[in-house]
C-alpha positions in Angstrom: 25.3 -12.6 23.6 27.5 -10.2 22.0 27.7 -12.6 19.0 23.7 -11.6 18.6 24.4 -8.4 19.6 26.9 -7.6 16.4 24.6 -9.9 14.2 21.9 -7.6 14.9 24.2 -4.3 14.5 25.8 -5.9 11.0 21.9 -6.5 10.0 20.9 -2.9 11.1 23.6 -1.3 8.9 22.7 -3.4 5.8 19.0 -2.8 6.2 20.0 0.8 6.6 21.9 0.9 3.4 19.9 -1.1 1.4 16.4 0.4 2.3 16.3 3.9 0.2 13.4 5.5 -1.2 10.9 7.6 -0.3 9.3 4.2 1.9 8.4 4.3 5.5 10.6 2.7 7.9 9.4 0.7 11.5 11.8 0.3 13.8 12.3 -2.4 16.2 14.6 -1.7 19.8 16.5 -4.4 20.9 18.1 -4.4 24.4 20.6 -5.9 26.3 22.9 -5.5 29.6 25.7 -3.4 27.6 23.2 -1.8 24.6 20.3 -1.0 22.8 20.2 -1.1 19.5 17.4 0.4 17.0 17.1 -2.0 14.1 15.0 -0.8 11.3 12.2 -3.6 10.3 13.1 -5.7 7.0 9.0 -5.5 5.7 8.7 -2.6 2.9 5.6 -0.5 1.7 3.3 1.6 3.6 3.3 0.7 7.6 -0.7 0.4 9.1 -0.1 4.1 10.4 -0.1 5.2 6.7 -3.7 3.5 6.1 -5.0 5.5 9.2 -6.9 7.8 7.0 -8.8 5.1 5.0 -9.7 3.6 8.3 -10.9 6.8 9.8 -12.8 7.7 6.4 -14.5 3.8 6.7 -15.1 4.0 10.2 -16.9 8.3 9.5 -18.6 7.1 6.2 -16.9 9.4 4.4 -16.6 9.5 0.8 -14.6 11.6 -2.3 -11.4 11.6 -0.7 -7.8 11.8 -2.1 -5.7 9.3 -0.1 -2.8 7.3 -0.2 -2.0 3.3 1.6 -0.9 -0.4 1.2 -2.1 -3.6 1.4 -2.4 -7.0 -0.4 -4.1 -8.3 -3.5 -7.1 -10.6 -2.0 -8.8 -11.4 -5.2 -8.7 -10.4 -8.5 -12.4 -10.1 -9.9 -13.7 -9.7 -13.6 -13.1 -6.4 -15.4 -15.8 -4.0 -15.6 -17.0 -3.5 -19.2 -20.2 -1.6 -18.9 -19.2 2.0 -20.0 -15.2 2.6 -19.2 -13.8 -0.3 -19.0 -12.0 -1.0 -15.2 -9.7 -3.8 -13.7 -11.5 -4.8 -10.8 -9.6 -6.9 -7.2 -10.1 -6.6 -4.1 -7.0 -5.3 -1.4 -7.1 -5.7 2.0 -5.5 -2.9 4.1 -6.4 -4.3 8.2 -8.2 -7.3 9.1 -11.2 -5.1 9.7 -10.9 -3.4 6.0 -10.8 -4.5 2.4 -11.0 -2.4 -0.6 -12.4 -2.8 -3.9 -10.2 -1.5 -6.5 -12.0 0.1 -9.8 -8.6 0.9 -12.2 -10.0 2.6 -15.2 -8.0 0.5 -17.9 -9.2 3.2 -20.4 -7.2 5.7 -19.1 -4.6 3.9 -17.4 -2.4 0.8 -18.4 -3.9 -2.4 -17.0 -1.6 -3.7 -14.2 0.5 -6.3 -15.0 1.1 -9.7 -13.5 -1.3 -9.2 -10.5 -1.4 -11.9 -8.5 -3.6 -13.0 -4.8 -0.9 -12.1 -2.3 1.2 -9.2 -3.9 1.4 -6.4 -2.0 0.4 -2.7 -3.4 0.7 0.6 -2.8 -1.8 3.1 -4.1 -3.2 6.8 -4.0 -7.0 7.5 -5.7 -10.4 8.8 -4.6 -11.9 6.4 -1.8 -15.7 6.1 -1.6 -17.3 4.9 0.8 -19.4 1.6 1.3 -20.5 -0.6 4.0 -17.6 -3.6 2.9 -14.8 -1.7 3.3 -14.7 1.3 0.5 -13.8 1.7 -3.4 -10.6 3.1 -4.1 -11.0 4.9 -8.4 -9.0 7.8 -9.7 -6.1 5.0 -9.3 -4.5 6.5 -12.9 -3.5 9.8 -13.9 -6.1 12.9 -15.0 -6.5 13.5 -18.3 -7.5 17.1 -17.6 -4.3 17.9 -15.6 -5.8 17.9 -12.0 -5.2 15.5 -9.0 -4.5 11.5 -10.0 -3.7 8.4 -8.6 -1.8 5.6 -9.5 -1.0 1.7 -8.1 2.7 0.7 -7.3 3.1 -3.2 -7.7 6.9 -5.5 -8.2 8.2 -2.4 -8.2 6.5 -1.1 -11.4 3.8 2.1 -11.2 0.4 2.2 -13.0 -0.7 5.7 -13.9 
């Protein structure tokens, strides 16, 4: 027991020291007879609290709002080339929710490498729609005001 007990302490402080950033942190208590430890969880990006506000903006049909969350690549469509050209793939963010990203690729560099299964981070304008919402404004503004941008393998698209 104590052998699991300083495995999970040793893993604690490495996680600890390794994990820095701006990311959220989960933590996960583990108890014994002599001790309770608070280990912080090994996953990274956005935790399902952070995509509270696109759930609550899904679930309130709401629409033109700035927001910020994570989730994985469920499938990358064809791009968009009627007007602005836009990357199009679709993100899920709950079991209940999946996004369809519009990146304008005009304004933005197209991200790179994207693959069914990577995991994102993002900030854009969400609109709502019945299948789960559009996430746009995922790339900087060329007149100066509010943007948005993807985070993917550790690279940001803006």
């Amino acid at each position: 027991m104590l052998c699991l007990l300083a495995a999970c302490q040793q893993a604690s402080q490495q996680t600890a020291t390794n994990n820095s950033g701006n990311q959220a942190q989960s933590t996960v208590e583990v108890r014994s007879q002599s001790q309770t430890l608070n280990l912080q969880s090994l996953s990274s990006g956005l935790t399902s609290e952070e995509n509270a506000g696109l759930k609550q903006a899904f679930a309130k049909k709401q629409s033109h709002l700035w927001l910020q969350g994570s989730g994985e690549v469920k499938k990358l469509l064809a791009d968009d080339t009627k007007g602005a050209r836009h990357q199009r793939f679709l993100v899920t963010i709950s079991p209940e929710q999946t996004l369809l990203f519009a990146h304008n690729i005009d304004l933005a560099p197209r991200v790179a490498d994207l693959n069914p299964g990577d995991q994102i981070q993002f900030k854009g304008e969400y609109i709502y729609n019945p299948k789960g919402g559009i996430m746009h404004w995922t790339h900087h503004d060329p007149q100066g005001r509010q943007g948005g941008w993807i985070k993917v393998n550790g690279k940001i698209y803006e």
